[in-house]
PDBQT receptor file of N, H, CA, C and O in Angstrom, charges set to zero:
ATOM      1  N   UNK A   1    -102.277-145.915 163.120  1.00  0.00    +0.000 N 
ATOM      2  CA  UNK A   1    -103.417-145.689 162.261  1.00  0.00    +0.000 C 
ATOM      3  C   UNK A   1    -103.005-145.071 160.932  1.00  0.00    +0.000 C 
ATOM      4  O   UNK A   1    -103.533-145.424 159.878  1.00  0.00    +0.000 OA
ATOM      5  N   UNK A   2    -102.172-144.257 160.989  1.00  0.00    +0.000 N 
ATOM      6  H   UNK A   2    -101.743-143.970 161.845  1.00  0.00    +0.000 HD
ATOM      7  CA  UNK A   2    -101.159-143.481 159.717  1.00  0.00    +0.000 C 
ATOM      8  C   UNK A   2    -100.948-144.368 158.617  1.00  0.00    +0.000 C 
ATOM      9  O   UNK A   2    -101.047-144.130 157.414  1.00  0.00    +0.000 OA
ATOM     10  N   UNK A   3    -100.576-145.659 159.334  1.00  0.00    +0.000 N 
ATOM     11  H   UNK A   3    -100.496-145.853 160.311  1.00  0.00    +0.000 HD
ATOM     12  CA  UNK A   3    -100.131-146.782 157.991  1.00  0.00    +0.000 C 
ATOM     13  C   UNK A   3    -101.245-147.508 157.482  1.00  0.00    +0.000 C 
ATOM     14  O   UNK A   3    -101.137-147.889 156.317  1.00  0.00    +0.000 OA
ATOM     15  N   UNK A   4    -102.393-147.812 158.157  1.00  0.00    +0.000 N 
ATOM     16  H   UNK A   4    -102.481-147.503 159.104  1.00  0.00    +0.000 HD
ATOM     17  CA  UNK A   4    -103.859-148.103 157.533  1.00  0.00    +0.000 C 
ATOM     18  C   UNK A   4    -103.949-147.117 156.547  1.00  0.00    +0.000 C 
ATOM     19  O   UNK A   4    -103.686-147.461 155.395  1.00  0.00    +0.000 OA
ATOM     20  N   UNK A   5    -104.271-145.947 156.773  1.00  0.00    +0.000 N 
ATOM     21  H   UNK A   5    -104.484-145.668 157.709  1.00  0.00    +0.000 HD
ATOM     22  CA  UNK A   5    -104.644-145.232 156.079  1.00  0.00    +0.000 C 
ATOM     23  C   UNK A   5    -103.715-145.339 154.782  1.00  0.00    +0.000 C 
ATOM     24  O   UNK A   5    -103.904-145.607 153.596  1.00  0.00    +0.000 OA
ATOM     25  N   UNK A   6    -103.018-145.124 155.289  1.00  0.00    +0.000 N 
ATOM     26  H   UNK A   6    -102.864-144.906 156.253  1.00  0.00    +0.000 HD
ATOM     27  CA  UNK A   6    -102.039-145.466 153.774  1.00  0.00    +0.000 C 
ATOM     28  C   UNK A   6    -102.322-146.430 152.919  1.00  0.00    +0.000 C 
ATOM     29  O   UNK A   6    -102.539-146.200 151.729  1.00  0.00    +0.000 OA
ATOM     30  N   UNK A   7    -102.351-147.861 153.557  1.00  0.00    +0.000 N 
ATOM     31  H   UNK A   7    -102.175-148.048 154.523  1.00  0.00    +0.000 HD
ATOM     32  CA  UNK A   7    -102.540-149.339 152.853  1.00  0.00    +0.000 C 
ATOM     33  C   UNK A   7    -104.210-148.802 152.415  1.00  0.00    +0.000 C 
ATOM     34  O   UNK A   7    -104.529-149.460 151.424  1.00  0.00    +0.000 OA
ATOM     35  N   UNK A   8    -104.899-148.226 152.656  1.00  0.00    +0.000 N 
ATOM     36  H   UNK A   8    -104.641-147.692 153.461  1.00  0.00    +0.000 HD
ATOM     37  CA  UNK A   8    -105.829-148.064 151.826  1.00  0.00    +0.000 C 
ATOM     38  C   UNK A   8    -105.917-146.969 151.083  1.00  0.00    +0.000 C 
ATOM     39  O   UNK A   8    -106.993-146.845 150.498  1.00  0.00    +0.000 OA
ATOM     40  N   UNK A   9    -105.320-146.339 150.959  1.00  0.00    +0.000 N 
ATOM     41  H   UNK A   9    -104.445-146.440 151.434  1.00  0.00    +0.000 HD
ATOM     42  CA  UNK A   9    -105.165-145.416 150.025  1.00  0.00    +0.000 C 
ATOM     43  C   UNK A   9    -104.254-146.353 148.918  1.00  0.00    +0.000 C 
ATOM     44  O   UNK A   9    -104.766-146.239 147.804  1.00  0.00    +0.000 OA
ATOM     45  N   UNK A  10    -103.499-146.916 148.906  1.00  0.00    +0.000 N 
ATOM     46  H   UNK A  10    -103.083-147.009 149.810  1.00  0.00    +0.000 HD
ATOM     47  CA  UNK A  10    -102.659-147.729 147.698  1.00  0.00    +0.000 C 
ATOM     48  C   UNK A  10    -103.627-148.424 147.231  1.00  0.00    +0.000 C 
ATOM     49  O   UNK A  10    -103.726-148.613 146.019  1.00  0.00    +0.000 OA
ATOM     50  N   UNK A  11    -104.443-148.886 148.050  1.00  0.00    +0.000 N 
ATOM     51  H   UNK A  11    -104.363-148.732 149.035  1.00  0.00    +0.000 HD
ATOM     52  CA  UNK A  11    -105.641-150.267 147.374  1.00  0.00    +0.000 C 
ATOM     53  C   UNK A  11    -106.216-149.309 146.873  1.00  0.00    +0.000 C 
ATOM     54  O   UNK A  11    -106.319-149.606 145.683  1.00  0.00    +0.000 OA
ATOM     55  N   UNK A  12    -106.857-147.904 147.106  1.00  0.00    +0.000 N 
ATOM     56  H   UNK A  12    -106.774-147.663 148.073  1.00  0.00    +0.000 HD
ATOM     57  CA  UNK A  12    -108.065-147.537 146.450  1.00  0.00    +0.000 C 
ATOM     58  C   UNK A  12    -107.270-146.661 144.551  1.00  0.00    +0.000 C 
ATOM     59  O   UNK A  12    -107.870-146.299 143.539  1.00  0.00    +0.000 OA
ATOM     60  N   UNK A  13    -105.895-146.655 144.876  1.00  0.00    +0.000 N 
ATOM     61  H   UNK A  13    -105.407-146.949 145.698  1.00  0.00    +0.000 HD
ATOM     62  CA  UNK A  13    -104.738-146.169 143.754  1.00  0.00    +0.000 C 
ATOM     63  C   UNK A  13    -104.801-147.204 142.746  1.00  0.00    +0.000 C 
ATOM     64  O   UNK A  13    -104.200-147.108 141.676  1.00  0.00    +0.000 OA
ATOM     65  N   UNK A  14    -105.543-148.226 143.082  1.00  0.00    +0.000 N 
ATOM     66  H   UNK A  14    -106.031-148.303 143.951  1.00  0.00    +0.000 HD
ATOM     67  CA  UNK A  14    -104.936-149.445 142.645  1.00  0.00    +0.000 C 
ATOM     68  C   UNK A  14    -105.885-149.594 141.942  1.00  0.00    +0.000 C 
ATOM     69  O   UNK A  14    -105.800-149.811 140.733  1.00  0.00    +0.000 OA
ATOM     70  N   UNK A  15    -107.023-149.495 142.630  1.00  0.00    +0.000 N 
ATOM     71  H   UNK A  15    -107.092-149.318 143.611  1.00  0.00    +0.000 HD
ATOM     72  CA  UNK A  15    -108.581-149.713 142.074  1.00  0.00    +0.000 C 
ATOM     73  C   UNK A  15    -108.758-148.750 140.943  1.00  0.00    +0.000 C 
ATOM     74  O   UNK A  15    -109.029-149.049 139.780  1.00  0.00    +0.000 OA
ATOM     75  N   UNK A  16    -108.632-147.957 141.271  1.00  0.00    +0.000 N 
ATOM     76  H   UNK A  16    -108.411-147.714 142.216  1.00  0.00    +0.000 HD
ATOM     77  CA  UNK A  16    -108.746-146.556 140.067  1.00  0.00    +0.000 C 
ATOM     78  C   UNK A  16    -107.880-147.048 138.921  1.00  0.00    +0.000 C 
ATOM     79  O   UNK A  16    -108.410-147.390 137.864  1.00  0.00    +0.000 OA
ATOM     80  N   UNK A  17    -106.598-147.095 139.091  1.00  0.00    +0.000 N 
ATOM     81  H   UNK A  17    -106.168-146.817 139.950  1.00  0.00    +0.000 HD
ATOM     82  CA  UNK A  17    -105.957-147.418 137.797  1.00  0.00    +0.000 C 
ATOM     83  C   UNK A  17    -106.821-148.909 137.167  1.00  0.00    +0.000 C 
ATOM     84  O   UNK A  17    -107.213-148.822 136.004  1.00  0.00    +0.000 OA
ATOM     85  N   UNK A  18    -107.040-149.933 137.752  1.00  0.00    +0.000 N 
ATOM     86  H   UNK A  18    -106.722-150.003 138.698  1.00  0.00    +0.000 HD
ATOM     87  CA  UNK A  18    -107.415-151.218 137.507  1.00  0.00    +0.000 C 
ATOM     88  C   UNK A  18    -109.057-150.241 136.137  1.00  0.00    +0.000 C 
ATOM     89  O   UNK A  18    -109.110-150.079 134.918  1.00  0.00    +0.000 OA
ATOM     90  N   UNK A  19    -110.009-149.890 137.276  1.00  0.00    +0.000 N 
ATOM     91  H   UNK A  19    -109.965-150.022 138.267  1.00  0.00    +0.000 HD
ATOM     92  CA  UNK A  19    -111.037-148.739 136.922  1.00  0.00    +0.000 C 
ATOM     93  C   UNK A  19    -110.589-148.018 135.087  1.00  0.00    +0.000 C 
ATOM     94  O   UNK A  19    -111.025-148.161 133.945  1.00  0.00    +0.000 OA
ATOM     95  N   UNK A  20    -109.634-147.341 135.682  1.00  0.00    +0.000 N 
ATOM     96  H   UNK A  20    -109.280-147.225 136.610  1.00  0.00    +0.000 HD
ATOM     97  CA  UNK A  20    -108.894-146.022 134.292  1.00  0.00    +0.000 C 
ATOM     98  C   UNK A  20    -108.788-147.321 132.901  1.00  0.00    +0.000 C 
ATOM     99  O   UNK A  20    -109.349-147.433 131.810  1.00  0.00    +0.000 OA
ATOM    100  N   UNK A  21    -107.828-148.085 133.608  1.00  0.00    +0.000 N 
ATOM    101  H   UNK A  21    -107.373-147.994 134.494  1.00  0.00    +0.000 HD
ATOM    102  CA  UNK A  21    -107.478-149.654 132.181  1.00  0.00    +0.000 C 
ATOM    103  C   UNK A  21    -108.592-149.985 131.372  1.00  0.00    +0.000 C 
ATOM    104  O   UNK A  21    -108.582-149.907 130.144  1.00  0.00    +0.000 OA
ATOM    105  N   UNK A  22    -109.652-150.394 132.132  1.00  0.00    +0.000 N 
ATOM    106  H   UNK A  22    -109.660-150.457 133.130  1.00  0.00    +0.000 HD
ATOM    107  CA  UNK A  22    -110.847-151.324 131.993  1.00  0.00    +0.000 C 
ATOM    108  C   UNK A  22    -111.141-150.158 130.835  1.00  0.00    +0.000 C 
ATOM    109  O   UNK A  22    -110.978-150.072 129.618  1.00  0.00    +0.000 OA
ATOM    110  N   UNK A  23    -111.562-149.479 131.687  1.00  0.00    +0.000 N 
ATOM    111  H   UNK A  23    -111.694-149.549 132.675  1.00  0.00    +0.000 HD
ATOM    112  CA  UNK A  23    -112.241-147.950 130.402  1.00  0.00    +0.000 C 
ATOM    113  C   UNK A  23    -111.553-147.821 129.287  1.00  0.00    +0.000 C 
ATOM    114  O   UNK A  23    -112.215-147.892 128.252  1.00  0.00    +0.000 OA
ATOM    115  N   UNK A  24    -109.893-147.573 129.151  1.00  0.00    +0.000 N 
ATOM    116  H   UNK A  24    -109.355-147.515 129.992  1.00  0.00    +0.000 HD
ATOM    117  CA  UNK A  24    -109.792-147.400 128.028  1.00  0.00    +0.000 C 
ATOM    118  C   UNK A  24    -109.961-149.120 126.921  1.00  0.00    +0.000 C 
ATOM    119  O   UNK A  24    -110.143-148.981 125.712  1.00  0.00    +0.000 OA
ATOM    120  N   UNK A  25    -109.901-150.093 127.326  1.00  0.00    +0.000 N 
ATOM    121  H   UNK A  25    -109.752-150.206 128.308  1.00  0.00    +0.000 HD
ATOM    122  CA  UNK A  25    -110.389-151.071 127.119  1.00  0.00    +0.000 C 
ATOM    123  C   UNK A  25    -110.987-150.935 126.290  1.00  0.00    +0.000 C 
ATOM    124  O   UNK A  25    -110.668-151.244 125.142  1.00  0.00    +0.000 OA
ATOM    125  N   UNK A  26    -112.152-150.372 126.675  1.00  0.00    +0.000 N 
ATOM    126  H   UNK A  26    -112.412-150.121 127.607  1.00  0.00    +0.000 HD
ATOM    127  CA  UNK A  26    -113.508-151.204 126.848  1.00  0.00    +0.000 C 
ATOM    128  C   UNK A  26    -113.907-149.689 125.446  1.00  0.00    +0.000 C 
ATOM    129  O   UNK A  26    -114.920-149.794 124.755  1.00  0.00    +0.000 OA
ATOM    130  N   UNK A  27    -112.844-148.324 125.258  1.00  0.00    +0.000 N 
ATOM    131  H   UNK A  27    -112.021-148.239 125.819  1.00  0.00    +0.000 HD
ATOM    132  CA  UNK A  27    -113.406-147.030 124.156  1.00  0.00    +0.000 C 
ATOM    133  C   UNK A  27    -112.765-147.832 123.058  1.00  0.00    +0.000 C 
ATOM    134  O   UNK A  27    -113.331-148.248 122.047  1.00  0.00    +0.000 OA
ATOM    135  N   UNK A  28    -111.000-148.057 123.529  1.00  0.00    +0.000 N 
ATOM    136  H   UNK A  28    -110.540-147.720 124.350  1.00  0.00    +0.000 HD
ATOM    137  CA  UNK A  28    -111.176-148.965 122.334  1.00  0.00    +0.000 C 
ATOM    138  C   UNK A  28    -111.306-150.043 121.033  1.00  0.00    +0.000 C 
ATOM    139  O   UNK A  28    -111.217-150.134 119.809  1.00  0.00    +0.000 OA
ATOM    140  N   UNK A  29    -111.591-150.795 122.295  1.00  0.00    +0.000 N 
ATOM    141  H   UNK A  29    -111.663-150.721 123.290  1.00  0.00    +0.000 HD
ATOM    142  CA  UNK A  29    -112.385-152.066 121.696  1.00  0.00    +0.000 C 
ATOM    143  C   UNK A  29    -113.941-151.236 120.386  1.00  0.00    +0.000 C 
ATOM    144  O   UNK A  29    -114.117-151.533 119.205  1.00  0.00    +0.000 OA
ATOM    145  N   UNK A  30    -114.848-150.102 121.339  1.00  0.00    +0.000 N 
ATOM    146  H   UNK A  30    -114.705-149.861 122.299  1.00  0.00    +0.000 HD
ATOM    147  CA  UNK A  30    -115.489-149.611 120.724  1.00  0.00    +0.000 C 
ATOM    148  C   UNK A  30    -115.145-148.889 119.603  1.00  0.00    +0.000 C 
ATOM    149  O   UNK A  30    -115.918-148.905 118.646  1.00  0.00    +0.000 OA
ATOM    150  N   UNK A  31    -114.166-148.286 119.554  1.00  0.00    +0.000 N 
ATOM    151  H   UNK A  31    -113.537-148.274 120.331  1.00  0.00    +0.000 HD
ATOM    152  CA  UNK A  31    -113.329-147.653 118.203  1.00  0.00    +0.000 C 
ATOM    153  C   UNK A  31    -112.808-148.796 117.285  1.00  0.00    +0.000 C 
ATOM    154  O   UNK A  31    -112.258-148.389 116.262  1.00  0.00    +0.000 OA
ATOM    155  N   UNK A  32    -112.858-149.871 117.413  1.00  0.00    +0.000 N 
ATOM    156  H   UNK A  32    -113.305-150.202 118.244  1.00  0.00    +0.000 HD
ATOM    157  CA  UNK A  32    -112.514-151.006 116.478  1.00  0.00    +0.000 C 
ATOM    158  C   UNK A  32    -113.502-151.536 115.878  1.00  0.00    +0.000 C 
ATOM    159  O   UNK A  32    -113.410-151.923 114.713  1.00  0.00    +0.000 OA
ATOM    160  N   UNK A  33    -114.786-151.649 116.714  1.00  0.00    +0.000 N 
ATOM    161  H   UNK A  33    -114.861-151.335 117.661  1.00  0.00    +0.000 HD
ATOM    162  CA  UNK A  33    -115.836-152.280 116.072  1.00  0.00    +0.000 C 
ATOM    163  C   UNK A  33    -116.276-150.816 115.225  1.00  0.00    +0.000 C 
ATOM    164  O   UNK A  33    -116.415-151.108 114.037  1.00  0.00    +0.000 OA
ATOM    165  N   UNK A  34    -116.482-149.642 115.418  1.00  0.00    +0.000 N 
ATOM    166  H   UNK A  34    -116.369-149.404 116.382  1.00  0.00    +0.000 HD
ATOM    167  CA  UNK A  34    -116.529-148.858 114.907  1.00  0.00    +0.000 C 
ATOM    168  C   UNK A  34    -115.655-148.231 113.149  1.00  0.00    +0.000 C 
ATOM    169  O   UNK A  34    -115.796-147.410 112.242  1.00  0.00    +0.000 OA
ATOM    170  N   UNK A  35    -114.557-149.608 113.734  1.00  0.00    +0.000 N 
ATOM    171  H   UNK A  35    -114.443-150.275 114.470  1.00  0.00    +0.000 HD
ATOM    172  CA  UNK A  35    -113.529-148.992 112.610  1.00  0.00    +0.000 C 
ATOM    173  C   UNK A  35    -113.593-149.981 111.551  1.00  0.00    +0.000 C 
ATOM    174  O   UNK A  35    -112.838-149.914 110.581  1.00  0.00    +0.000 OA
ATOM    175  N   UNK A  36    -114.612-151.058 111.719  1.00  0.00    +0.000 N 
ATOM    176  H   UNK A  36    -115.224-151.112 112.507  1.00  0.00    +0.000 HD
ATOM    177  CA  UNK A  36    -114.958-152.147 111.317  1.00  0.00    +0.000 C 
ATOM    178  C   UNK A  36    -116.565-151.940 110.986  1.00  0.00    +0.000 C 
ATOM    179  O   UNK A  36    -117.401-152.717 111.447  1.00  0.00    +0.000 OA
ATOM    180  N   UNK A  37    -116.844-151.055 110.321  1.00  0.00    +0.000 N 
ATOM    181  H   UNK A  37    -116.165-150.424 109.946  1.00  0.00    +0.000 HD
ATOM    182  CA  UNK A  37    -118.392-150.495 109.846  1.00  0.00    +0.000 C 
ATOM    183  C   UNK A  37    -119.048-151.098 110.582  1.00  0.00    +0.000 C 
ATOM    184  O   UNK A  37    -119.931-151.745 110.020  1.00  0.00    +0.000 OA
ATOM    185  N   UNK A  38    -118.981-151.236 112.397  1.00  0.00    +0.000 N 
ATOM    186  H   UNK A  38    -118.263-150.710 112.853  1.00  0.00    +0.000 HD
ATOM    187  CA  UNK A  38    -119.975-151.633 113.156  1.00  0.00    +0.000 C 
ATOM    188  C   UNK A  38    -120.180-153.377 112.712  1.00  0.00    +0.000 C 
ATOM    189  O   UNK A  38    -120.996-153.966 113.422  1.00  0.00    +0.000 OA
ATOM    190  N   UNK A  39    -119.756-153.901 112.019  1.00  0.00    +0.000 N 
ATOM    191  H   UNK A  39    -119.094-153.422 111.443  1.00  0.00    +0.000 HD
ATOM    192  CA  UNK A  39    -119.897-155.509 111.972  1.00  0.00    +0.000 C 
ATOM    193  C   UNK A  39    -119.975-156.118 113.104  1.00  0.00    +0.000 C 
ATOM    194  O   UNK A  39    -119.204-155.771 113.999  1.00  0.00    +0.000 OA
ATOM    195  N   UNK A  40    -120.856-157.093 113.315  1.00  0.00    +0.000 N 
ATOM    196  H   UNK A  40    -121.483-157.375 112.588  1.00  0.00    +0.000 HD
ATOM    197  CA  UNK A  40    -121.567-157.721 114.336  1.00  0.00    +0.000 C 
ATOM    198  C   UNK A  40    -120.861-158.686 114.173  1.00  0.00    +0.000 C 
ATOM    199  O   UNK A  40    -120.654-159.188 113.068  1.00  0.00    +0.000 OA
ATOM    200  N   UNK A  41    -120.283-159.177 115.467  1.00  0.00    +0.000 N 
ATOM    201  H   UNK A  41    -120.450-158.770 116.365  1.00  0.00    +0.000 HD
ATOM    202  CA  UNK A  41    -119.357-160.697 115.415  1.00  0.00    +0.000 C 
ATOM    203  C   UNK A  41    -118.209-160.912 115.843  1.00  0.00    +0.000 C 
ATOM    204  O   UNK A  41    -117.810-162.060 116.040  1.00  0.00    +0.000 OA
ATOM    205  N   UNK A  42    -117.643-160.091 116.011  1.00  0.00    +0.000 N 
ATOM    206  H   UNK A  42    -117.967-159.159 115.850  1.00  0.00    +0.000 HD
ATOM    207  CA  UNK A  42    -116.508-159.885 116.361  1.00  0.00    +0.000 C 
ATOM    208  C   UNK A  42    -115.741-158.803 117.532  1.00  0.00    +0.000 C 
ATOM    209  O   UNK A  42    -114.691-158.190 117.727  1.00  0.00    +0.000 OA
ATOM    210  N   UNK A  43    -117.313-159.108 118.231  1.00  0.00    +0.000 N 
ATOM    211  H   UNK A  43    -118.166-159.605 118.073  1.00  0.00    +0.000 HD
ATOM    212  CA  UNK A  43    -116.812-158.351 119.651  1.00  0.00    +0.000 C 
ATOM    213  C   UNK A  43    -115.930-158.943 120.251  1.00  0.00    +0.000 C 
ATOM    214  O   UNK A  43    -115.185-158.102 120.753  1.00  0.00    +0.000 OA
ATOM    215  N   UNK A  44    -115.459-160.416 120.575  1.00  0.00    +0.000 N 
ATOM    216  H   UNK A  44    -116.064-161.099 120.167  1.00  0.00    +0.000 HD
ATOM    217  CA  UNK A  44    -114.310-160.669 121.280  1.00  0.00    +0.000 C 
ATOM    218  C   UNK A  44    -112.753-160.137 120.873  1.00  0.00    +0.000 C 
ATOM    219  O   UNK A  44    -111.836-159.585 121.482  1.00  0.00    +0.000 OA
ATOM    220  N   UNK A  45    -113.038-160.730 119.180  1.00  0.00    +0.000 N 
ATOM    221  H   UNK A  45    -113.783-161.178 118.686  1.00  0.00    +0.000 HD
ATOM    222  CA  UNK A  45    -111.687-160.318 118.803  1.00  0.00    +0.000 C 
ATOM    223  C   UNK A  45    -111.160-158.525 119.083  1.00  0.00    +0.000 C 
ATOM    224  O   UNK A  45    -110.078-158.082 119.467  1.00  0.00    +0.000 OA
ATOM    225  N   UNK A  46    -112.584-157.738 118.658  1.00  0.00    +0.000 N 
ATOM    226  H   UNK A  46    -113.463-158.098 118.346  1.00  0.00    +0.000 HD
ATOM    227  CA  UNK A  46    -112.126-156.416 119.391  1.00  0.00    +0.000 C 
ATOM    228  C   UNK A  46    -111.608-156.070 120.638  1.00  0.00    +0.000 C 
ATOM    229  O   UNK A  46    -110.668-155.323 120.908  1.00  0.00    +0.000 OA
ATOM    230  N   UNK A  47    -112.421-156.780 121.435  1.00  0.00    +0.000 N 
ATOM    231  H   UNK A  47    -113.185-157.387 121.216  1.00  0.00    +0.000 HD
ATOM    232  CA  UNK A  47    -111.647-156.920 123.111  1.00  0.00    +0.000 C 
ATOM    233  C   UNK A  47    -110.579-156.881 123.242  1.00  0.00    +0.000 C 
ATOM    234  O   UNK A  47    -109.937-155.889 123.586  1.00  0.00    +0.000 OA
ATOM    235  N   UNK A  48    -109.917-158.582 122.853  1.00  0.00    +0.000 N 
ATOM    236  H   UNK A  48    -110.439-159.388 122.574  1.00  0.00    +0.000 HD
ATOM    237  CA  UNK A  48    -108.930-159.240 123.227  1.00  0.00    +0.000 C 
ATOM    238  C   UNK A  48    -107.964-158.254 122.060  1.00  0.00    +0.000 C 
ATOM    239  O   UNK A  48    -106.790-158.609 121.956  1.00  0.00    +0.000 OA
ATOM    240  N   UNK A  49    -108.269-157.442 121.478  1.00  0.00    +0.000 N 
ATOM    241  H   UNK A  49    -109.223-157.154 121.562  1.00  0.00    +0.000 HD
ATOM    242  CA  UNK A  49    -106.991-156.918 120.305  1.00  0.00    +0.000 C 
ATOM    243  C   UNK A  49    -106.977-155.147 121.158  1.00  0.00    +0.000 C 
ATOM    244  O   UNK A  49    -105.906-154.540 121.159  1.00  0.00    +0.000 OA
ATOM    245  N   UNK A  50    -107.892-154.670 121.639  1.00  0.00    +0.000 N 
ATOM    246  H   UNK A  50    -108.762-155.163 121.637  1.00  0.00    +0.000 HD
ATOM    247  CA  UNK A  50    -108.035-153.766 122.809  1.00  0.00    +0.000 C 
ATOM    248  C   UNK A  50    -106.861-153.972 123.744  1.00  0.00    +0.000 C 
ATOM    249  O   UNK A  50    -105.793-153.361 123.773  1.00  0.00    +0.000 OA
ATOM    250  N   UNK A  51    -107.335-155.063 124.574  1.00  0.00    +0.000 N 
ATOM    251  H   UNK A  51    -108.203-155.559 124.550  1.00  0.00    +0.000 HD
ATOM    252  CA  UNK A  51    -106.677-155.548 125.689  1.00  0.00    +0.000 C 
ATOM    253  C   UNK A  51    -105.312-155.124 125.437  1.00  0.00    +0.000 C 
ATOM    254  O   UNK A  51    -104.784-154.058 125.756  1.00  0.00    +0.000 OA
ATOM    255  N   UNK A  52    -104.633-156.487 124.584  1.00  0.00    +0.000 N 
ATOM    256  H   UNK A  52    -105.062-157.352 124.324  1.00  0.00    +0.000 HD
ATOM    257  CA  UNK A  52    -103.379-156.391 123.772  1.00  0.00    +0.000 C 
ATOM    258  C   UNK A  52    -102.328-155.383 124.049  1.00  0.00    +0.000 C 
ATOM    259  O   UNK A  52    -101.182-155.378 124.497  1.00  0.00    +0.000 OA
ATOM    260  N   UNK A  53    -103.801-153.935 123.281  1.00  0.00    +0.000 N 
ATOM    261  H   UNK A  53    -104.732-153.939 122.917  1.00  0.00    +0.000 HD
ATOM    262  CA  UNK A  53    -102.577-152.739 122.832  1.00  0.00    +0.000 C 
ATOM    263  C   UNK A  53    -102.779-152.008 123.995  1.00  0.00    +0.000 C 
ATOM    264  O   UNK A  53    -101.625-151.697 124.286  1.00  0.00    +0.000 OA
ATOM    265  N   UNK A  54    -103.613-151.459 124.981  1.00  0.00    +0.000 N 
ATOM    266  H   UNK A  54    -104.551-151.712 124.744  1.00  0.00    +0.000 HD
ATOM    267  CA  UNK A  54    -103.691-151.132 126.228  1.00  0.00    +0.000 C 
ATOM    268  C   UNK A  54    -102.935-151.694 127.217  1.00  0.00    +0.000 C 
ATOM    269  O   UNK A  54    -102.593-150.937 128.125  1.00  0.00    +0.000 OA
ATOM    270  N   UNK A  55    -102.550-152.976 127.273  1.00  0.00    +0.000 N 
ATOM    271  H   UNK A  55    -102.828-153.592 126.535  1.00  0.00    +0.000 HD
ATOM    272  CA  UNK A  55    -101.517-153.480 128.486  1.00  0.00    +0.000 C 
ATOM    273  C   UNK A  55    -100.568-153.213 127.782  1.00  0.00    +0.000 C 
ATOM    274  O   UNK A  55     -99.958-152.264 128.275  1.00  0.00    +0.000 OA
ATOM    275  N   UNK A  56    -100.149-153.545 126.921  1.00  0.00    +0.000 N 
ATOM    276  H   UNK A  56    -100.644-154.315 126.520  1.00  0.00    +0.000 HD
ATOM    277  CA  UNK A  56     -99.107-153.320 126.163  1.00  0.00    +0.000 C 
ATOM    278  C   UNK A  56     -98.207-151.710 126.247  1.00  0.00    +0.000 C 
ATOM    279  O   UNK A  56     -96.996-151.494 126.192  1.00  0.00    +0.000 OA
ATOM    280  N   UNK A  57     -99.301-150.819 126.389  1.00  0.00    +0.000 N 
ATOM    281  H   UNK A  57    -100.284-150.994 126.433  1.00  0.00    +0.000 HD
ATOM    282  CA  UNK A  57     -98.982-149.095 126.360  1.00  0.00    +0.000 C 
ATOM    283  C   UNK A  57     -98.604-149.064 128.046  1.00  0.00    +0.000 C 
ATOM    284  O   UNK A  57     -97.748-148.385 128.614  1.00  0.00    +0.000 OA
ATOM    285  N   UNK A  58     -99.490-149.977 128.572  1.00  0.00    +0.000 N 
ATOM    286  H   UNK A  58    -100.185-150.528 128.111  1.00  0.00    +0.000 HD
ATOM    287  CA  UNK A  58     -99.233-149.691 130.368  1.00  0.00    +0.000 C 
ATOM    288  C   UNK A  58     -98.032-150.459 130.548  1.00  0.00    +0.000 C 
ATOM    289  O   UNK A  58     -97.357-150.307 131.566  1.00  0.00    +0.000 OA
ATOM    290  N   UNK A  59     -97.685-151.329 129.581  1.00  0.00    +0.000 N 
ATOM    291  H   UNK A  59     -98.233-151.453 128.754  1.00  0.00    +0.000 HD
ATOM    292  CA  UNK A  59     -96.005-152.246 130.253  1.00  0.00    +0.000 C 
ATOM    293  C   UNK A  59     -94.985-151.414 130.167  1.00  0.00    +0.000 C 
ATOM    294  O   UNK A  59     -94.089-151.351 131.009  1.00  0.00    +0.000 OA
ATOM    295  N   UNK A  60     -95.067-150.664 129.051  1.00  0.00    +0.000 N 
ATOM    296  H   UNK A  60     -95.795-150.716 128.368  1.00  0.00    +0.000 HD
ATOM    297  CA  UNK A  60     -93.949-149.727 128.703  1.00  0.00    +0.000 C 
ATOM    298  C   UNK A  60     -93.609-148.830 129.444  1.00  0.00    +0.000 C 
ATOM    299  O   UNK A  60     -92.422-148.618 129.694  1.00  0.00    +0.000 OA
ATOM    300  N   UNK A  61     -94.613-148.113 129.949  1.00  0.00    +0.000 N 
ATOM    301  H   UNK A  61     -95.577-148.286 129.746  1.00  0.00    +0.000 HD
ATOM    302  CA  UNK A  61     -94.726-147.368 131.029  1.00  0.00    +0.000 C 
ATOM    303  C   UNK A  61     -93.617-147.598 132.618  1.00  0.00    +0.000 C 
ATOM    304  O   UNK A  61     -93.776-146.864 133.594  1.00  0.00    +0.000 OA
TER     305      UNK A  61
């Protein structure tokens, strides 16, 4: 039972970080459109330029 517990404790380690990513994502993507006098239109490109530098900080890692 020791090693269940374990294998779910890694999945729920897993979830959280997956969780922690998304979030910083998702502030700043919002700090871009923000840094972009709020202009309407270009929520993807904020995303996907979010995304980018956030995986990017977690590869290095």
């Amino acid at each position: 039972m020791g090693k269940e517990k374990k294998e779910a404790n890694k999945g729920n380690s897993s979830e959280t970080n997956r969780e922690a990513t998304q979030e910083e994502i998702r502030a700043l993507a919002y700090q871009l459109f923000c840094e972009c006098e709020c202009a309407h239109g270009h929520d993807v490109e904020h995303w996907l330029e979010a995304e980018r530098r956030v995986l990017s900080r977690h590869q290095e890692n």
